[in-house]
C-alpha positions as CSV (number, residue, x, y, z in Angstrom):
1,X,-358.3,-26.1,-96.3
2,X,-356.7,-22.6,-95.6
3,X,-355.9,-21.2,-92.5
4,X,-356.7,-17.8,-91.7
5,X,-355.3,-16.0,-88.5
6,X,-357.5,-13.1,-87.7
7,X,-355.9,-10.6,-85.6
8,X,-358.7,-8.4,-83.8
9,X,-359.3,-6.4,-80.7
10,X,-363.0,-5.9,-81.3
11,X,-364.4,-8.9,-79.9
12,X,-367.4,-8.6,-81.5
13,X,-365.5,-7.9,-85.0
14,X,-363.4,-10.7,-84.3
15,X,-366.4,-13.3,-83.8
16,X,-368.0,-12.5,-86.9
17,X,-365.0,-12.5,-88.9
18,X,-364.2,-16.1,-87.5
19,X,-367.9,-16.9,-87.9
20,X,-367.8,-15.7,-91.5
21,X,-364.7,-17.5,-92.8
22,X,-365.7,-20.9,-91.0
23,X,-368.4,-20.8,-92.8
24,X,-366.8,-20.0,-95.8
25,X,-364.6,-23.6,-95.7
26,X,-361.4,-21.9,-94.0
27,X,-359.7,-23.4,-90.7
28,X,-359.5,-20.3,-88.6
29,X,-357.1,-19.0,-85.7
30,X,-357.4,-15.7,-83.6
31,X,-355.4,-13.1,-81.6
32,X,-356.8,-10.4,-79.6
33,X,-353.6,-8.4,-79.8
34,X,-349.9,-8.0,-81.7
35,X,-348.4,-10.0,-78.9
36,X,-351.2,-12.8,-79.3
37,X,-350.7,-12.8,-83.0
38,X,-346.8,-13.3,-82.2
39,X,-347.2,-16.0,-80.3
40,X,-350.2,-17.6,-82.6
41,X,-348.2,-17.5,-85.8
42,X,-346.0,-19.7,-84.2
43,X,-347.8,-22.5,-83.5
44,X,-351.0,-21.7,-86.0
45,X,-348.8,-21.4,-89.4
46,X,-351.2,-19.2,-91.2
47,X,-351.6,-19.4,-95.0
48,X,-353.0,-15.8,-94.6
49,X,-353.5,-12.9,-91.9
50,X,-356.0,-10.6,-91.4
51,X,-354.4,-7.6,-89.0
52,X,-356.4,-4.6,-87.5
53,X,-353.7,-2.1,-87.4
54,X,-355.1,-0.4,-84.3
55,X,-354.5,-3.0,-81.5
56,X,-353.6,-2.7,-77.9
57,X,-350.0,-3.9,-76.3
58,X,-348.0,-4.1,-79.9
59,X,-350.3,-2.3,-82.5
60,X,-351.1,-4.2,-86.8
61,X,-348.2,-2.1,-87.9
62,X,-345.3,-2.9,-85.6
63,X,-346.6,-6.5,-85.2
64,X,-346.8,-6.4,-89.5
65,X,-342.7,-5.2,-89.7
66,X,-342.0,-7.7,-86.8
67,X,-343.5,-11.0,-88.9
68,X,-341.7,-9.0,-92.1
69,X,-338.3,-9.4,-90.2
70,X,-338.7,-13.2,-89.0
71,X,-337.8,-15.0,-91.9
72,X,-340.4,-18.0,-91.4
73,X,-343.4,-15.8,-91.4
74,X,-342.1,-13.1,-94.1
75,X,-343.3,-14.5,-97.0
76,X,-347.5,-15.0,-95.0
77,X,-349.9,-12.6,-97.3
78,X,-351.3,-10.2,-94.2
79,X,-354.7,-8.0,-95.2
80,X,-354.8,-4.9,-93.2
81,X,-357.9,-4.3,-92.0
82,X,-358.8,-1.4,-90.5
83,X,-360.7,1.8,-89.5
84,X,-357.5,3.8,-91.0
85,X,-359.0,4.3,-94.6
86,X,-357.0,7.4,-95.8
87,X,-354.7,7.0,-98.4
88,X,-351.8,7.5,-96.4
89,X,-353.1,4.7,-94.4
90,X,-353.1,2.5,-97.5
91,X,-349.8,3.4,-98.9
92,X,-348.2,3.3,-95.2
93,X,-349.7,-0.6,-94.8
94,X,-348.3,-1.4,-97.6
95,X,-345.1,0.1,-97.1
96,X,-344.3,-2.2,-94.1
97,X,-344.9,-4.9,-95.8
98,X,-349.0,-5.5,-96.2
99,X,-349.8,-7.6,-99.4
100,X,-353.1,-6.1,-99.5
101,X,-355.7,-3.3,-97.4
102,X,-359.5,-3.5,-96.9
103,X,-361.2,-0.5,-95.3
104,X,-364.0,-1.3,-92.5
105,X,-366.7,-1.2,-92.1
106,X,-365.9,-4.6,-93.8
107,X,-366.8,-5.2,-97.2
108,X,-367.1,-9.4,-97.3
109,X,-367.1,-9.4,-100.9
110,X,-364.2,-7.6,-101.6
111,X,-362.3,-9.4,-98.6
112,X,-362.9,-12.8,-99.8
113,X,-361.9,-11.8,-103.2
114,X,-358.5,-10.2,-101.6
115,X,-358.0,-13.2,-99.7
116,X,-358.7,-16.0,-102.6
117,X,-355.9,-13.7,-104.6
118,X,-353.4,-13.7,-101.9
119,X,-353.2,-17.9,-101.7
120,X,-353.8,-18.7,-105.4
């Protein structure tokens, strides 16, 4: 079974995501923040990670280049998720280091597709 670390602020977000991919046959971990996720990673060992870039105390996108730079958790597939849907948004997750980038409001189909691709 894989095990997704969902990285959230939204606690309501974050409880549905959890809810969702339990259901779904995944083991799932969460952090409310960058510095949560951090820590979590640690002891959690992810198979993927779902980040909202727009998190308090150490925001998706220096908490992404920071698990980039660690060389046990730079090869972990991480989905940004967020709010930020431009394309600059995009290009700019991807550019430090996001495998992949899903838009919310949250589109379950596509996720799940994005995340079954990452870990196959």
């Amino acid at each position: 079974m894989a095990q997704i670390l969902v990285v959230e602020d939204d606690t309501m977000i974050r409880e549905m995501l959890e809810a969702h991919f339990t259901r779904s046959g995944f083991d799932v971990a969460t952090a409310e923040d960058g510095v949560q996720a951090l820590l979590r990673v640690r002891s959690v060992r992810p198979d993927v990670i779902l980040m909202d870039m727009g998190l308090p105390k150490l925001n998706g996108w220096q908490t992404t280049q920071r698990l980039r730079a660690r060389q046990e958790t730079a090869k972990i597939p991480i989905v940004a998720l967020t709010a930020y849907a431009m394309d600059e948004d995009r290009k700019r997750a991807l550019h430090i280091g996001c495998n992949a980038f899903e838009a919310k409001p949250i589109n379950f189909v596509s996720l799940m597709g994005t995340i079954h691709r990452l870990l196959a």
